[in-house]
C-alpha positions in Angstrom: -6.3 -14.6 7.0 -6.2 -12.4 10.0 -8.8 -9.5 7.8 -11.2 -12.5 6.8 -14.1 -10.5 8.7 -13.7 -7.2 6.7 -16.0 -8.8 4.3 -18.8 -8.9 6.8 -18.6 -5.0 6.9 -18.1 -4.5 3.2 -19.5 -7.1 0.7 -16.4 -8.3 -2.1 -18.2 -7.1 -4.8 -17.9 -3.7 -3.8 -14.5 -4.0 -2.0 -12.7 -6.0 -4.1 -13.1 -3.6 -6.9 -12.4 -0.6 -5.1 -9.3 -2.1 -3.8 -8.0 -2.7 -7.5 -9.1 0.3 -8.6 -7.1 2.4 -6.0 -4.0 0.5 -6.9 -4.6 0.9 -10.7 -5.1 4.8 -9.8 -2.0 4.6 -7.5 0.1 3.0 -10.5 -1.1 5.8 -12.9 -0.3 8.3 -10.7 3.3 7.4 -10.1 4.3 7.0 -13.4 2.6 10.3 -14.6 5.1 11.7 -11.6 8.6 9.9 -13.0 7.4 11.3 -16.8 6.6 15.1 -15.7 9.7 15.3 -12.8 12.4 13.8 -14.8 13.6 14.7 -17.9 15.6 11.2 -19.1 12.4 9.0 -18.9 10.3 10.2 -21.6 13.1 9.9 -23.7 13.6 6.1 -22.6 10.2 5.6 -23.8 11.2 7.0 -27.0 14.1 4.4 -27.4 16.1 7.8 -27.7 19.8 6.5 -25.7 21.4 8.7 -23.5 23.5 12.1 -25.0 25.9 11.6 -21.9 27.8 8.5 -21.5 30.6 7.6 -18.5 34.3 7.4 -19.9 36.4 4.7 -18.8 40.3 5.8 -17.9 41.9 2.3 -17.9 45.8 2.5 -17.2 
């Protein structure tokens, strides 16, 4: 592991948390994003299907 002596600067019980934490926070973030910028994913959620489907022209 070529950042093995990060843990001599910052102990693991204190990094290894943080490190999870910001992820979790990162995770929560992006999702909160897609559900207040989009308007089809909160409906998804809902198990509503989609108003608009694609027609087919086979000939």
């Amino acid at each position: 592991m070529n950042q093995g002596r990060i843990w001599t600067v910052v102990s693991p019980t204190v990094g290894l948390p943080l490190l999870l934490g910001s992820v979790a926070v990162i995770a929560i973030l992006v999702h909160a994003a897609v559900l207040s910028h989009t308007t089809w994913f909160p409906k998804y959620w809902n198990g509503k299907t989609a108003a608009i489907t694609a027609q087919v022209d086979i000939g």
